[in-house]
C-alpha positions as CSV (number, residue, x, y, z in Angstrom):
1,X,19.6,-38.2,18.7
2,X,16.0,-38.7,17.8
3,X,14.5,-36.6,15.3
4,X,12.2,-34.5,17.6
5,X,15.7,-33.3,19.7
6,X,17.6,-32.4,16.8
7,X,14.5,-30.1,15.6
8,X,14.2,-28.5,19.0
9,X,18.2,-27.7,19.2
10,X,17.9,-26.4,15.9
11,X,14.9,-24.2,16.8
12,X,16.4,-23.2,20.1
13,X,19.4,-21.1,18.4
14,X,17.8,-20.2,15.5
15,X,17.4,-16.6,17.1
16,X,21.5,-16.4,15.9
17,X,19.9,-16.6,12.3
18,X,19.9,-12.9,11.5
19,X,18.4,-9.8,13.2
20,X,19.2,-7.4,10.5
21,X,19.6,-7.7,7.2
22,X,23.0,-7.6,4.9
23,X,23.9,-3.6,4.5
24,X,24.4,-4.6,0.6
25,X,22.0,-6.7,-1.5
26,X,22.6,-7.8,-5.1
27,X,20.1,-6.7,-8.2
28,X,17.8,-9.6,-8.1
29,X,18.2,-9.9,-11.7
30,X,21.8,-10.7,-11.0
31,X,22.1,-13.3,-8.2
32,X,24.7,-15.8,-9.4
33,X,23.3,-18.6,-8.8
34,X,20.0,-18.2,-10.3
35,X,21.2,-16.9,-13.5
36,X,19.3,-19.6,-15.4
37,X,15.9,-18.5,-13.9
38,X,14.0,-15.2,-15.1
39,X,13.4,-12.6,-12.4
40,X,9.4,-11.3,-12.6
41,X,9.0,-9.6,-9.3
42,X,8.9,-9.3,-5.3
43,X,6.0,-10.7,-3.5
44,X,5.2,-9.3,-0.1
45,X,7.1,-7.0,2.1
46,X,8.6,-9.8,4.7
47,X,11.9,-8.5,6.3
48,X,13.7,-11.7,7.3
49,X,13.3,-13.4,4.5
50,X,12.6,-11.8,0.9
51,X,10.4,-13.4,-1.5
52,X,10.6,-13.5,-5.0
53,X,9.1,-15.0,-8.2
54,X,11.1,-16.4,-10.9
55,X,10.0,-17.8,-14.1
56,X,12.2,-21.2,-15.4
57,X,11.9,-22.3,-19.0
58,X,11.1,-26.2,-19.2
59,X,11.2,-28.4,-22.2
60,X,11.0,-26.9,-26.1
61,X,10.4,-23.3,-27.1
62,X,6.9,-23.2,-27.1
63,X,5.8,-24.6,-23.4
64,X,5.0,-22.3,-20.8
65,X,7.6,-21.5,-17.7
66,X,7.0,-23.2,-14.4
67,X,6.8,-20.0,-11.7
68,X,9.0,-20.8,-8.4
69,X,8.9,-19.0,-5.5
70,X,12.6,-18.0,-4.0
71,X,13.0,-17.1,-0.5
72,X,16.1,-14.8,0.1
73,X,18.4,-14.3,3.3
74,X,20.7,-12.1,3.7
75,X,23.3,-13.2,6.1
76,X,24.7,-10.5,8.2
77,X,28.6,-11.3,7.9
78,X,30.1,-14.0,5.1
79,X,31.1,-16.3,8.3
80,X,27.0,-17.3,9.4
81,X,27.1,-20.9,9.1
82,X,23.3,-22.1,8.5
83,X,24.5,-25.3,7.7
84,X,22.2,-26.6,10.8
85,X,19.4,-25.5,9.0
86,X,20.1,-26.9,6.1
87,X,20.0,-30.3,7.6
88,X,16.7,-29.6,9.0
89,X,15.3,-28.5,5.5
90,X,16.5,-32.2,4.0
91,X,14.8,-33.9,6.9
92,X,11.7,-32.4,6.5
93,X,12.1,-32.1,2.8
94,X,12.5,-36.1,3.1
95,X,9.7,-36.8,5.6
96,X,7.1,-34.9,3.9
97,X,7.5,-36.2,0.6
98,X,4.3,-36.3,-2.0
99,X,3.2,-39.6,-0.8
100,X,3.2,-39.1,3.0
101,X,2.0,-35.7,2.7
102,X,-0.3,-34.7,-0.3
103,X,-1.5,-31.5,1.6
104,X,2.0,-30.3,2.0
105,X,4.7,-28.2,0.4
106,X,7.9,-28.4,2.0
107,X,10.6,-26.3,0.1
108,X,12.1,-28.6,-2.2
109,X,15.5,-26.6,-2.9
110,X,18.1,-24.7,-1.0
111,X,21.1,-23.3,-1.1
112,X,23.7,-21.8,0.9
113,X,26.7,-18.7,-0.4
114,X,28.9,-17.1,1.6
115,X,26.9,-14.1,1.3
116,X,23.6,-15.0,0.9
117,X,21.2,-18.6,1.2
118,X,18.1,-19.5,-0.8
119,X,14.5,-21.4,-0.3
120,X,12.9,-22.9,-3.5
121,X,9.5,-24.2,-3.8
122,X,7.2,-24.3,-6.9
123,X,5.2,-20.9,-7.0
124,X,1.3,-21.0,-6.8
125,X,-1.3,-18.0,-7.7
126,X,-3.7,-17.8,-4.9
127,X,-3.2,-18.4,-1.4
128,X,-6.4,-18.9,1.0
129,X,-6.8,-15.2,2.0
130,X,-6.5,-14.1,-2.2
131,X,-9.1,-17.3,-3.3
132,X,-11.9,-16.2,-0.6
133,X,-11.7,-12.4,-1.5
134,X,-12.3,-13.1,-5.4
135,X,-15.6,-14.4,-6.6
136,X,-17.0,-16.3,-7.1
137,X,-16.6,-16.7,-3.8
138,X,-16.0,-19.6,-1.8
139,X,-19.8,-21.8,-1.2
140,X,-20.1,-23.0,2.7
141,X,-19.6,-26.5,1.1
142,X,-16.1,-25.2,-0.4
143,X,-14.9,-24.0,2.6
144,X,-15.4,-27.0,4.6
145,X,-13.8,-29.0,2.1
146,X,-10.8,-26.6,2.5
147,X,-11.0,-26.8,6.6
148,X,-10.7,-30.6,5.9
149,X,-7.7,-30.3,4.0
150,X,-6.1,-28.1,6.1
151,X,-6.5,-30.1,9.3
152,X,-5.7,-32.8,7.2
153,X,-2.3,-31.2,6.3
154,X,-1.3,-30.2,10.0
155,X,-2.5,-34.1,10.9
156,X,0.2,-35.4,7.7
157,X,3.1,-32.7,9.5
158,X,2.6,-33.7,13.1
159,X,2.4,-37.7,12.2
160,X,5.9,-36.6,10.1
161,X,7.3,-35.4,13.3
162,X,7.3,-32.0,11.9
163,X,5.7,-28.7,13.1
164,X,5.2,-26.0,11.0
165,X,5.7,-23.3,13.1
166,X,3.8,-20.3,11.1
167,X,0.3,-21.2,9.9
168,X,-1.9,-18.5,8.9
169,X,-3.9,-17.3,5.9
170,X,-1.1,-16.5,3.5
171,X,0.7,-20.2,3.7
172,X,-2.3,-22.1,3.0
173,X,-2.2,-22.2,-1.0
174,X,-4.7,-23.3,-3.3
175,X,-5.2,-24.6,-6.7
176,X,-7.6,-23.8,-9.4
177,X,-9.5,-27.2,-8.6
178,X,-9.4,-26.2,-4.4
179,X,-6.6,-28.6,-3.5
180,X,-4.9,-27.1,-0.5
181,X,-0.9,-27.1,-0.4
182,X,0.3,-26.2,3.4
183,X,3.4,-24.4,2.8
184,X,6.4,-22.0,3.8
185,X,7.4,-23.9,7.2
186,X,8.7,-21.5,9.8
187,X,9.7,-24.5,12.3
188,X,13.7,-22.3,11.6
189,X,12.5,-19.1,13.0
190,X,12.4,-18.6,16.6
191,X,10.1,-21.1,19.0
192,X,10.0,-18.3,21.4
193,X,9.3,-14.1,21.3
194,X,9.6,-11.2,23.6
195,X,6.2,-10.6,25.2
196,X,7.5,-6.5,25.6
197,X,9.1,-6.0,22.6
198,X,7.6,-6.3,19.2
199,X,10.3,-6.0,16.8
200,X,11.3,-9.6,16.7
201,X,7.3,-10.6,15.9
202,X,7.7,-7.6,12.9
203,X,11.1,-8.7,11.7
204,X,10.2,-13.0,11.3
205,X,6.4,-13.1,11.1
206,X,4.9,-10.0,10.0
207,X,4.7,-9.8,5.8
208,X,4.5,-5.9,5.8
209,X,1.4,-4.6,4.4
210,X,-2.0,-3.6,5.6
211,X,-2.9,-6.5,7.2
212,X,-1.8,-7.2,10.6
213,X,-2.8,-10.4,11.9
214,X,-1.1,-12.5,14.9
215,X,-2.1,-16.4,14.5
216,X,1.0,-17.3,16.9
217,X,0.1,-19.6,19.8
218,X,-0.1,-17.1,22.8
219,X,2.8,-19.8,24.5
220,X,5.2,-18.4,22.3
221,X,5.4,-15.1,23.9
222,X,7.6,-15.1,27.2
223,X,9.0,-12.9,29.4
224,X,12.8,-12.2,29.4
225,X,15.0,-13.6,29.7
226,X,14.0,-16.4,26.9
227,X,17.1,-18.3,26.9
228,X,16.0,-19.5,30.2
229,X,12.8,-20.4,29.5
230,X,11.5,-23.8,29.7
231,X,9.5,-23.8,26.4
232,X,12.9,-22.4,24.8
233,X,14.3,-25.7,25.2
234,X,11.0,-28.0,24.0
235,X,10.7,-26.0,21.0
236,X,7.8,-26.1,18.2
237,X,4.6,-28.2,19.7
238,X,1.8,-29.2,17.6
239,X,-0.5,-27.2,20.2
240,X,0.8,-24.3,18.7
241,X,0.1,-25.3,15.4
242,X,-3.3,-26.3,16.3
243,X,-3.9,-22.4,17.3
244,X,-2.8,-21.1,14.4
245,X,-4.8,-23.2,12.3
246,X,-7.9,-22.8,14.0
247,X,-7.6,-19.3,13.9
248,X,-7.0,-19.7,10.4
249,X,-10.6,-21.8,9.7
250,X,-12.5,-19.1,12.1
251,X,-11.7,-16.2,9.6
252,X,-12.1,-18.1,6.4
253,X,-15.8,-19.4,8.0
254,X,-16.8,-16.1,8.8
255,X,-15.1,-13.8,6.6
256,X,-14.3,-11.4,9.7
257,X,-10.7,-10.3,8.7
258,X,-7.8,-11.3,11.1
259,X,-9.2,-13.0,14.4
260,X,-6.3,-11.9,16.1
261,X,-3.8,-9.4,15.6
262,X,-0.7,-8.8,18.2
263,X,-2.2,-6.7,20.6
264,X,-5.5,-8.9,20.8
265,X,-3.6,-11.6,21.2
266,X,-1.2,-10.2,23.9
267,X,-4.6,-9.2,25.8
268,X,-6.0,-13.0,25.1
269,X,-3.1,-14.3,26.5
270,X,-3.2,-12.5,29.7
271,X,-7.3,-13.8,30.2
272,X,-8.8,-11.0,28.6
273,X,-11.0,-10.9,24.9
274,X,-12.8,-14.5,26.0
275,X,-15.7,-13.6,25.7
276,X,-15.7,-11.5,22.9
277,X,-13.9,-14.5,21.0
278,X,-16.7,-16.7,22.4
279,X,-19.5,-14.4,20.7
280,X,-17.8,-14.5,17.5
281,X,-17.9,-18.2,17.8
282,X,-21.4,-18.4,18.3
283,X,-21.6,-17.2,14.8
284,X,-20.4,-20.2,13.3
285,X,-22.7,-23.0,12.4
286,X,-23.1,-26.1,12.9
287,X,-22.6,-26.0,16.7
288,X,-20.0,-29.2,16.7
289,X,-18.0,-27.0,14.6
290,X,-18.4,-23.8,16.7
291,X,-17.2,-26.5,19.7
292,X,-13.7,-28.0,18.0
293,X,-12.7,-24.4,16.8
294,X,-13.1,-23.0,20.8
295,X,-10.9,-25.9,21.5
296,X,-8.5,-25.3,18.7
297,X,-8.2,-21.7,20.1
298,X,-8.2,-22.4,23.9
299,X,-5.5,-20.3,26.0
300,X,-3.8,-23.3,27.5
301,X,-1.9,-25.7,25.2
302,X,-3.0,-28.7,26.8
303,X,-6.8,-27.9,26.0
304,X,-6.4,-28.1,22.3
305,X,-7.2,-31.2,20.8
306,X,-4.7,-32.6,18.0
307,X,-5.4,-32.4,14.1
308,X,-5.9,-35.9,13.7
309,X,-8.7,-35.5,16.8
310,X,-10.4,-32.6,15.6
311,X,-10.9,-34.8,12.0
312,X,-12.2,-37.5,13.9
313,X,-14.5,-35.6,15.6
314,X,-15.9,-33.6,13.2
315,X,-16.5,-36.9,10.7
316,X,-19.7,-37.5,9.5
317,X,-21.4,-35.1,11.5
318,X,-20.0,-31.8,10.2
319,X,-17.1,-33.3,7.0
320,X,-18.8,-35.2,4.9
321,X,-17.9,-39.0,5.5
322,X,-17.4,-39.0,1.5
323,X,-14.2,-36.6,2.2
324,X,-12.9,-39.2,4.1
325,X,-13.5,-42.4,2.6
326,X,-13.2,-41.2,-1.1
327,X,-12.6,-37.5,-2.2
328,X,-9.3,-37.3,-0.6
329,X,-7.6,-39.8,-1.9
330,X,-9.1,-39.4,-5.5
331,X,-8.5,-35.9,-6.0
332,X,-4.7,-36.3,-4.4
333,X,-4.2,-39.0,-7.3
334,X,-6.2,-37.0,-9.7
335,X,-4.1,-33.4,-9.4
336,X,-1.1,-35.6,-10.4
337,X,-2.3,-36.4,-13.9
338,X,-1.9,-33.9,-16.9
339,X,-5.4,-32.2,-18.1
340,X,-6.6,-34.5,-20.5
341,X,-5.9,-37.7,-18.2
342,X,-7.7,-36.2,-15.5
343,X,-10.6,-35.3,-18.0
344,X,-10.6,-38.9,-18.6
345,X,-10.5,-40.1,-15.2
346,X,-13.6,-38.3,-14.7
347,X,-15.7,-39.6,-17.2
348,X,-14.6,-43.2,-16.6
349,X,-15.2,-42.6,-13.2
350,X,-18.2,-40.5,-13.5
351,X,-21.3,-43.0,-12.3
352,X,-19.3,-44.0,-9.3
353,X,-18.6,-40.5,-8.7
354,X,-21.3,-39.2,-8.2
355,X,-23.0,-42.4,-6.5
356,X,-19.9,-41.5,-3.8
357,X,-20.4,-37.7,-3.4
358,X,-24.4,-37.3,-4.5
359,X,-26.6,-36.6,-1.4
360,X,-26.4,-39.9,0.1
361,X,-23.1,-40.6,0.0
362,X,-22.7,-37.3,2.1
363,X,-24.9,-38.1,4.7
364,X,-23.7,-37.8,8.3
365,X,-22.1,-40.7,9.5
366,X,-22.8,-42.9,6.1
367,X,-19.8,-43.8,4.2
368,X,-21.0,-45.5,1.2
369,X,-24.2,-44.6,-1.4
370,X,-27.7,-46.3,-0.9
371,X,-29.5,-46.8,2.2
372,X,-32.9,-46.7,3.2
373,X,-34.4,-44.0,0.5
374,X,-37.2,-43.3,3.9
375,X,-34.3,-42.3,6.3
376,X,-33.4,-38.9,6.9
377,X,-32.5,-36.1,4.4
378,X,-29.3,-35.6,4.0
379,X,-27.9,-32.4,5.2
380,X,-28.4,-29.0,3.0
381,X,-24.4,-29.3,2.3
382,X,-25.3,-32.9,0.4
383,X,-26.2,-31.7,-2.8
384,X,-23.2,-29.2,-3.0
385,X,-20.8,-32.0,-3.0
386,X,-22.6,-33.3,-6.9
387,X,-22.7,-29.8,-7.9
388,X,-18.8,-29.1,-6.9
389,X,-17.6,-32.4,-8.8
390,X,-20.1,-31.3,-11.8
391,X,-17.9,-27.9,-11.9
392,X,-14.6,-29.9,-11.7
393,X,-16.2,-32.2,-14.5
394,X,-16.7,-28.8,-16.6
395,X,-13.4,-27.1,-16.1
396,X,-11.0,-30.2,-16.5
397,X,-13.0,-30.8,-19.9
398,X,-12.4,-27.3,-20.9
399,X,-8.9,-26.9,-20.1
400,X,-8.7,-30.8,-22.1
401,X,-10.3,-28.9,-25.2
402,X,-13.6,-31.0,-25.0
403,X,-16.8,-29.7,-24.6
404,X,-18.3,-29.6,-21.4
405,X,-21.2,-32.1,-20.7
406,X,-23.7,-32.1,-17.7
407,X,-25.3,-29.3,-16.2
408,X,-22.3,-28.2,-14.1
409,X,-21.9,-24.6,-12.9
410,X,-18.8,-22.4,-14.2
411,X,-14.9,-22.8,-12.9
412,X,-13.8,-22.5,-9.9
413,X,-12.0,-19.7,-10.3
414,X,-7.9,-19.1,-9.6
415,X,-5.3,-19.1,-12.2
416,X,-3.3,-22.2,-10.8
417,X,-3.5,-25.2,-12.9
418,X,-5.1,-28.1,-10.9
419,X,-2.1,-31.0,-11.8
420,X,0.2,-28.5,-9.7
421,X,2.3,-30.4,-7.4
């Protein structure tokens, strides 16, 4: 079957997946098969799935442990079979691989027991939400190079055939240098929810806490019975993932807390709260980008443009053509290296760098330095790209053990090393 059938069957019975949890769960300190690792604590308050932090000692005595992030289920009697998912986990464990998707962190191990099954991926300190509430906080220029990876992430997962399934705040993860990492797919939890009954929403998507947001396209709410339900049998669409993220981008622009949260959104996708989101819109500046996010956000799937359309439309004129034509693809290659390598890539690399992302390689719709030194300014956000590869210049030299030259600002802030992959 082709792979965008399989991933829809799988999605379509993944509501047999557990409703409850196991009545007995094991001391996290003592689950067999992760006796090598070192418990350190629970993240979050998720219900479906509980999330934990281990530490696991790497090479000689002295270097540090790499942090992983394990995702427990407890299955509900020892004879759930999730061997279907597991298939789906290789696949998109094989299609999103480093190379075809820089911007994404699929979970790279799994297991299943007869009582319980685990999720592996390597474990990251801030996610988006946690980097924009510490300072120093996020400059204008940051956060559009953030939106740009992000769309460029959900562009890598739909070209991959895969949809995510449960974008919002806390599965966008960031490293110390601002590389963003799209991660915890939810394209196993169910495509389709009650419209009257929030429990299943509570149980697979809400992390417990204060916050209460709802980024979930308003499509996946249906009325009973959903079995029968047209979109239960199509499954995941990108739309969907197009929503969440846009939703994502309009809180981290303007710093408003959750755009949505269930109720809103169960009012929004009955007609109502248009207007209101339109007025928030209107707050966000430059008016191209105030236009792609309405469309991101629209009520009707077929509205929303696609990742890889929403990039090209906001090229040059909004992203930086630089982001494009250069900084992508050498920061991907640069987060790969160890400290001092990437200190040294700088340097040799330092004239052309900032020839690429100085003001006039930033100019709208310009892809390449020079020009005519009489045409236009370059947009207010043109200096910030220097000034944001003078601070990466700084902190890579610091963490090397160099001293730092230039008259870059301080760190960026984050305790994630930037060569995390």
């Amino acid at each position: 079957p082709k792979p965008g059938r399989r991933r829809s069957r799988h999605l379509a019975s993944t509501d047999s997946m557990g409703n409850q949890l196991g009545s007995v769960q094991p001391d996290y300190n003592n689950l067999p098969e992760l006796q090598q690792l070192a418990f350190v604590e629970r993240l979050g308050g998720g219900r479906f799935l509980k999330t934990l932090k281990y530490a696991m000692s790497v090479g000689g005595s002295g270097a540090p442990a790499q942090l992983l992030a394990v995702k427990v289920y407890f299955k509900r009697t020892p004879n759930e079979k999730l061997a279907p998912y597991l298939e789906m986990l290789t696949e998109v464990r094989a299609r999103l691989s480093a190379e075809a998707a820089p911007n994404v962190m699929p979970f790279r191990w799994f297991r299943e027991t007869t009582h319980v099954a685990y999720l592996a991926r390597q474990y990251l300190h801030s996610t988006l939400l946690e980097r924009a509430a510490t300072p120093p906080f996020l400059s204008h220029d940051e956060k559009l190079w953030v939106a740009f990876q992000l769309l460029s992430a959900l562009s890598q997962c739909h070209a991959a055939g895969v949809v995510h399934g449960d974008i919002k705040g806390e599965n966008v993860l960031l490293t110390s240098g601002h590389w963003v990492l799209l991660t915890d797919l939810g394209n196993f939890k169910p495509a389709l929810l009650p419209v009257d009954d929030p429990a299943d929403f509570s149980f697979y998507f809400d992390g417990g806490g204060t916050r209460r947001s709802c980024y979930l396209a308003p499509e996946r709410f249906a009325e009973a019975p959903l079995a029968s339900h047209p979109a239960a049998q199509a499954g995941l669409q990108p739309a969907m993932d197009v929503f969440s993220a846009g939703c994502v981008l309009l809180e981290l622009l303007l710093e408003c807390g959750p755009a949505f949260d269930l109720p809103k959104l169960l009012r929004y996708r009955k007609g109502e709260g248009a207007g209101e989101l339109r007025a928030l819109l209107q707050r966000v500046s430059p008016p191209p980008l105030a236009d792609t996010l309405l469309r991101m956000v629209a009520l009707s799937p077929e509205e929303r443009p696609t990742a890889a359309e929403c990039l090209s439309s906001l090229r040059g004129c909004v992203l930086p053509e630089a982001f494009y034509s250069f900084a992508h693809g050498f920061f991907g290659q640069l987060r790969l290296l160890d400290h001092e390598r990437q200190a040294a890539e700088v340097c040799d690399q330092y004239a052309s760098l900032i020839a690429r992302l100085g003001p006039k390689g930033t100019r709208c719709g310009e892809g390449e330095a020079g020009g005519d030194d009489s045409a236009e300014p370059p947009p207010a956000h043109a200096d910030g790209a220097a000034a944001y590869l003078l601070r990466v210049e700084a902190r890579l030299r610091d963490e090397a053990g160099e001293p730092a030259a230039g008259e870059g600002g301080g760190g960026s802030g984050g305790g994630e090393a930037a060569a995390a992959c």
